[in-house]
C-alpha positions, 0 to 999 in steps of 0.5 A: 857265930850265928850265920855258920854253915855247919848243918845239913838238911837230909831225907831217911828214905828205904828204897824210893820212900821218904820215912823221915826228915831232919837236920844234922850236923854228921850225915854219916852218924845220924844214918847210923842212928837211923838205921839202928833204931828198930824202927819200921814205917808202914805204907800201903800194908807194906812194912819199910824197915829203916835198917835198910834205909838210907840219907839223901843230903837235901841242897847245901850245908846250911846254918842252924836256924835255917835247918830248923825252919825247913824242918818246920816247913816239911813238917819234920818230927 
C-alpha cells in the first residue's frame, strides 16, 4: 500500500509567478481551494491575487512519502 502512486506534486503560480507548492491528490480541487483563499502574494510592491493563479503539475504522479520529501526539498509550506 505504501508504494501507491496517488499523489501529485504542483506549482500555484499567477501569471509566471511561483507563489506556492505542494502535494495533492485532486489537482483540480486544490486549484479551487487556492484560488478561493483570499490570498495575495507581494513581489516587487506588486500585489499577485491567487484568485487569479493557477497549478502546474510538477513531473509524475508520485507516492505519498516521495511527494512530501520533495515538499521538504523546495521548501513548501
Amino acid at each position: 500500500m505504501a508504494n501507491i502512486r496517488d499523489t501529485y506534486k504542483y506549482w500555484f503560480k499567477v501569471g509566471n509567478l511561483k507563489v506556492h507548492c505542494g502535494t495533492t491528490n485532486n489537482l483540480r480541487i486544490r486549484e479551487g481551494q487556492h484560488q478561493n483563499s483570499g490570498r495575495y502574494t507581494t513581489f516587487n510592491g506588486q500585489r499577485y491575487y491567487w484568485r487569479d493563479g493557477h497549478i502546474v503539475q510538477e513531473g509524475n504522479i508520485t507516492t505519498k512519502e516521495a511527494a512530501l520529501e520533495w515538499e521538504r526539498q523546495n521548501g513548501c509550506n
